[in-house]
N, C-alpha and C positions, 0 to 999 in steps of 0.2 A: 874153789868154785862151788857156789850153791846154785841147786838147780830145784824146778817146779816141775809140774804138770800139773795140767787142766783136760777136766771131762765136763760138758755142756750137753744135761739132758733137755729134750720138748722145745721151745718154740724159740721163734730167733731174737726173741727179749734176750734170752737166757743167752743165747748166744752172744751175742752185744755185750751185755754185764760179764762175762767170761774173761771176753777180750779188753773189757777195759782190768780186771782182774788182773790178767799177765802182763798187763804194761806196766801195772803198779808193783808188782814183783820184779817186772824187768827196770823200774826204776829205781830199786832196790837193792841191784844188783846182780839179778838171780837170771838163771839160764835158764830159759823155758825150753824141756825136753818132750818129746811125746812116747817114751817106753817110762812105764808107771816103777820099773827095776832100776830106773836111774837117776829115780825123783827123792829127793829129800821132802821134799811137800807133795802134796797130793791136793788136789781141791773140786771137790764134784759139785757140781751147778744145777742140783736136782730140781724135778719139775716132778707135780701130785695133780694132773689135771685127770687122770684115773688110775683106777688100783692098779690096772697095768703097769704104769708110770714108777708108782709106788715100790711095785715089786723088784721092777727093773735097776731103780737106786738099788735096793738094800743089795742086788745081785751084781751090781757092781763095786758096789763099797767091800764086799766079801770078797770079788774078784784082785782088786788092788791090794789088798789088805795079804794073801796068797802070793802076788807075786813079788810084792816089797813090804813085809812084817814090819820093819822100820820106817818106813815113810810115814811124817807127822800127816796124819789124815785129816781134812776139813771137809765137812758138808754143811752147802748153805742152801737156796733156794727155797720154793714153792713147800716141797716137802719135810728142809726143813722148818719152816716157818709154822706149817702145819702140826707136823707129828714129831717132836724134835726128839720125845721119851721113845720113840721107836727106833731112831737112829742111835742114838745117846746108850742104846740097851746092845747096840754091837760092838762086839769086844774088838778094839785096836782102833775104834774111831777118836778122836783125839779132843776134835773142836767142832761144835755146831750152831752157824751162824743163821738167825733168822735174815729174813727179805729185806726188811730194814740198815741189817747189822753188818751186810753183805759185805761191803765197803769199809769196814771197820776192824779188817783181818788185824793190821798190825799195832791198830791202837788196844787191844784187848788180848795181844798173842808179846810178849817181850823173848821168846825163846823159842821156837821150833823144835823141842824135844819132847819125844814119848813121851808120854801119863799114864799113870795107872787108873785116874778118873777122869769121864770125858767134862769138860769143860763146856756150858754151852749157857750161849748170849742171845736171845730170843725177845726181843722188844716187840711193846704193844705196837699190833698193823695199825691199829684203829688212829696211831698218835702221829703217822707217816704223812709229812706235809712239801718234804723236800723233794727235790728230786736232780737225780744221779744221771746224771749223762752217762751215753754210752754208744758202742758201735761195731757192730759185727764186719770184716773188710774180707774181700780175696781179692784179686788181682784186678778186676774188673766188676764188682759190685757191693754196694756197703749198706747194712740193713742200719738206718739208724735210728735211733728212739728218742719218739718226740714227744710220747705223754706215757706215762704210765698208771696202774690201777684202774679201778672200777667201780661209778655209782650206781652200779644198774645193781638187781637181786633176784637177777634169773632161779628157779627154784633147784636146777641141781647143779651149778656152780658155786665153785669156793675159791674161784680167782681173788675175787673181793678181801676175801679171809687173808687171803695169803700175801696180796700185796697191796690191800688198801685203798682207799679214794683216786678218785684220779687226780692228775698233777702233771703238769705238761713241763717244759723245756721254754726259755724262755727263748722268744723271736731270733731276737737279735743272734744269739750264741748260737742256735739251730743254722742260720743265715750264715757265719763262720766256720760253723764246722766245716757246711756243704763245701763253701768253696775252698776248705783245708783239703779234705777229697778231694775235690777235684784238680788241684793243684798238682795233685799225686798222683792223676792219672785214670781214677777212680769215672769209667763212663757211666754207672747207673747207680741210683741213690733210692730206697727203700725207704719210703718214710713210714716207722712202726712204731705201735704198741699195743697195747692191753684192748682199750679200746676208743682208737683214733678220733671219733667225731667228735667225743670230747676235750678236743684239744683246747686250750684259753692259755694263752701270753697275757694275763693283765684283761682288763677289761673291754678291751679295744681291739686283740687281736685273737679271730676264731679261726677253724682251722681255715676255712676259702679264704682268707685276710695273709694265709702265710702262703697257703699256694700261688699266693698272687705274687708277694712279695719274691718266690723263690722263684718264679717263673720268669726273673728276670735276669739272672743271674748268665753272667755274659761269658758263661765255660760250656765245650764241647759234651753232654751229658743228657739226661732223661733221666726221669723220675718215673716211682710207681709210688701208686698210694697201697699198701698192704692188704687190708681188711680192712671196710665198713659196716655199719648197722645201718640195718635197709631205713631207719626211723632218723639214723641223719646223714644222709645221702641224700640231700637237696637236689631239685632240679639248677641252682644257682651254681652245685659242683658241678653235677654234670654237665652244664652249659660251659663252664671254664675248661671243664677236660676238653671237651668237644673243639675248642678254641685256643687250645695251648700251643706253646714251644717245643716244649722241652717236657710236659708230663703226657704218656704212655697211655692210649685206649685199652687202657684193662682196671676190670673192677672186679675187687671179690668181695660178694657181700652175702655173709652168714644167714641161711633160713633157717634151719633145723629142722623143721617142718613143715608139709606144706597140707596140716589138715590143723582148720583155725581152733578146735579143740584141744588139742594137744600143746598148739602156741600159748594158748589162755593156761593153762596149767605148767607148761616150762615158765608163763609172766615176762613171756618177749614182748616187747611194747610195739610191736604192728600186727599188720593182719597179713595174711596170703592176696587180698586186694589193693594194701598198699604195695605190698612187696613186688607183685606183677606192674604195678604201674611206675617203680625204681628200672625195671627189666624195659619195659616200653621205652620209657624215656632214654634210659643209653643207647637202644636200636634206631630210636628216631633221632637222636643227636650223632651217634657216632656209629654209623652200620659196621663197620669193620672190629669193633671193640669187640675184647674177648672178656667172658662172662663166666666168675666162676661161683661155685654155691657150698658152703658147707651144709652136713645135712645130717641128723643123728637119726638112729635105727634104734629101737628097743625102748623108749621113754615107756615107762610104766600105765603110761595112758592110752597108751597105741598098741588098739587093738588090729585088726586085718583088715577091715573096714575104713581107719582113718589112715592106716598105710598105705593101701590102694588110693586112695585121696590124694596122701604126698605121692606116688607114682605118679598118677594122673595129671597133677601141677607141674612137677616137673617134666615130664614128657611134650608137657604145651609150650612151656618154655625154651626162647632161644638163649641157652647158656651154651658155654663153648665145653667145660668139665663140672664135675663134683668132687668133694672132697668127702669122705664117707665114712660116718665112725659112728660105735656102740655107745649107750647109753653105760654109764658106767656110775653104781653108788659111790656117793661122797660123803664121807663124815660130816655131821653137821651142816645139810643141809632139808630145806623141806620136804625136797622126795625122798629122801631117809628115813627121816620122822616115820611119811606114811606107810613105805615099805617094813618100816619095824614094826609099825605098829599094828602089819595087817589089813591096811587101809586099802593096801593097792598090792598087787604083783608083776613083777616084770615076765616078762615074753617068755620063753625059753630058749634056749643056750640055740637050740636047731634052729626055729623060727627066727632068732637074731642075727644067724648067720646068714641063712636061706634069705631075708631082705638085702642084709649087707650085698650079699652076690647079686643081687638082682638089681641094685641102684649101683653097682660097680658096674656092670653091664650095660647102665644107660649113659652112664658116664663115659666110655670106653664111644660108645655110640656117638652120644653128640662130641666128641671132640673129635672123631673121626669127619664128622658133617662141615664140622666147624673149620677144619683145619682143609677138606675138600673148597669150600666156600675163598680161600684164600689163595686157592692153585690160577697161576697166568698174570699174577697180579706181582710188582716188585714193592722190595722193601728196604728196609735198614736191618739189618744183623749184625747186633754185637756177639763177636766170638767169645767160648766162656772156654771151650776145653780141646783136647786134652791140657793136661797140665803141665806137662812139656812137647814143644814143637818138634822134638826130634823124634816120638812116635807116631806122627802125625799121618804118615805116611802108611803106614798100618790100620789107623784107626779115622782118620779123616779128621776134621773139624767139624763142630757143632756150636750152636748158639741161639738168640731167642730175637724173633722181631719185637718191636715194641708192642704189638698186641701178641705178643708171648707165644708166638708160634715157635716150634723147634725145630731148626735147621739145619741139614749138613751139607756138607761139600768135602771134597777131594781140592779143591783150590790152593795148592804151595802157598798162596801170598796171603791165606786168613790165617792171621797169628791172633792169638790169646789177648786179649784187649784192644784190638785194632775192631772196626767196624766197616761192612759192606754193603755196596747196594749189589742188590738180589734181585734175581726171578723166579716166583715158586713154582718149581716143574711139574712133581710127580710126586704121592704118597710114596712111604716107606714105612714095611713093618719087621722089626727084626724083634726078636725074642722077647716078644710083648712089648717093647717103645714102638710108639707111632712115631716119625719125621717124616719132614716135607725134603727132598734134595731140593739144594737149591743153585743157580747159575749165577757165577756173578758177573754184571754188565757193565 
């Protein structure tokens, strides 16, 4: 019996490609294990969206490497796509697969035994035109990926680098998967990637042309849309959201910033005036939709002055959270440059933190507001957890409304993929999670 394991670092691309990964080993033959001591393969799903990321690979490849010297080790991913001589330079790593190459484990591997030299297959991103279905699942929800890459050239991203133009999925097969999922039981379907608005099926079908299409689909389920870019977040989507079946009032659409200096130099393609007017139009189309915002701290432009500015933006804003993260240098790209070059300097380590706490803090705030906004009102609750029902009674059940409130109950009869109509009672805060209890009617 040959057996695998799989580690899936950063975003649920990765995770999607992971899982299509272990099917192909389990079509293979191979037993996917999760103790890295019992794996003959190893395969880590790295992600380089900052040096944290970075480090966090190389500290896991070392990690596995410790607990099973023998496991043929692969690294593919983001990072290695990126820096593949930095992987390739740790002793006992085996195989290093670019972004491209992912998929390509066993056409370029006839053997699974140690090397004494790492092996590594790194093809040009630039020549990447195909694209690889994939789909992250648990028992109740499946992330799955409908375009990937990136034409945008934001100045301190290297997504682009790593995995290329965008390239979507085509209609039709997207259309089958869903309802392969959902056949299976599968009640919510994520529809993800790099960066979604640029979805294209052929010339004829954009992404509002596939929500239309899937919004027809005659299985017990909801949809979310992942991530948008406030620049293609049409009022023609939001009007569909607003108007759907089966896709979910919730939008999460990436600002970074909310001082239009700072957006001019990241080379986001809107402004803090269009952006608030993506925010209006969900409020005025769907009052109850939940709002969330990524938001970067420390960009080398942002001074205290333009940070107060994004404070102030977002504070005016009816978002429901934030997602909230450091500015982080990336090789080759043009905040690099100037940072090398002395051009510019980044904040300090205290000052980067001292924001982060303070936009964490507002985020904590409005989703508190947000989540009060939804108390005496009933809903739909698909249950997600625990993950078995026999502790359930200890630990209650939880789960998410379609506008992504978190719910619990004590209720015997909410099982793990079943769904409830609710009444939202009362906030709950326990060791830092906010949930709503909820009654079911």
């Amino acid at each position: 019996m040959r057996t695998v394991t799989l580690r899936s670092m950063g975003c649920k691309l990765n995770f999607a490609d992971t899982d299509r990964l272990a099917h192909e080993f389990e079509q293979r033959s191979y037993v996917v294990v999760e103790d890295v001591s019992d794996a003959d393969v190893t395969v880590i799903n790295s992600c380089s969206v900052t040096a944290e990321a970075d480090r966090k690979c190389r500290q896991l490849v070392r990690r596995c490497l410790e607990a099973n010297p023998s496991t043929f080790l692969i690294v593919t991913g983001c990072y290695a796509q990126l820096q593949p001589g930095a992987i390739a330079g740790i002793g006992g790593v085996d195989l290093v697969l670019g972004t491209r190459d992912k998929f390509r484990v066993f056409d370029v591997v006839d053997s699974f035994r140690k090397r004494e030299r790492t092996q590594v297959e790194v093809s040009c991103i630039s020549d990447a035109k195909s694209f690889n279905s994939a789909a992250s699942t648990s028992r109740t929800r499946t992330f799955l990926k409908i375009q990937d890459g990136c034409d945008y050239s934001c100045s301190f991203c290297t997504i682009p680098l790593a995995r290329g133009r965008s390239r979507s999925d085509d209609a039709d097969r997207v259309l089958e998967r869903v309802q392969r999922h959902a056949q299976a039981g599968i009640r919510e379907i994520v529809l993800s990637g790099v960066n979604i608005g640029l979805y294209e099926s052929g010339r004829a079908t954009s992404l509002l042309d596939l929500l239309r299409r899937l919004d027809k689909v005659e299985f017990p389920l909801r949809y979310r849309i992942s991530s948008i870019e406030p620049n293609l977040l049409t009022d023609a989507i939001i009007d569909f959201v607003a108007e759907s079946r089966l896709f979910a009032p919730h939008f999460h659409v990436p600002l970074q910033s909310g001082d239009d200096y700072v957006l001019g130099k990241m080379r986001r393609r809107y402004t803090t005036a269009l952006y608030r007017s993506r925010v209006d139009r969900i409020v005025a189309r769907c009052p109850d939709a939940c709002i969330g915002a990524d938001v970067m701290v420390g960009f080398p432009d942002e001074d205290d002055t333009r940070f107060q500015n994004t404070f102030r933006f977002l504070s005016d804003l009816p978002l429901s959270y934030l997602h909230v993260f450091s500015y982080s240098p990336r090789p080759d790209t043009p905040v690099q440059d100037r940072l090398e070059s002395g051009a510019i300097r980044r904040p300090a380590q205290a000052t980067r933190s001292r924001r982060s706490a303070i936009l964490r803090g507002l985020s904590e705030s409005k989703r508190k507001t947000f989540y009060k906004s939804q108390l005496d009102k009933t809903a739909t609750v698909l249950w997600e957890s625990p993950e078995r029902d026999d502790v359930c009674e200890m630990t209650g059940r939880s789960g998410y409304t379609a506008n992504y409130v978190r719910v619990t109950t004590t209720d015997p009869g909410c099982r793990r993929g079943t769904t409830s109509r609710v009444r939202l009672t009362r906030l709950e805060e326990s060791k830092g999670q906010l949930t709503v209890q909820g009654t079911v009617i």
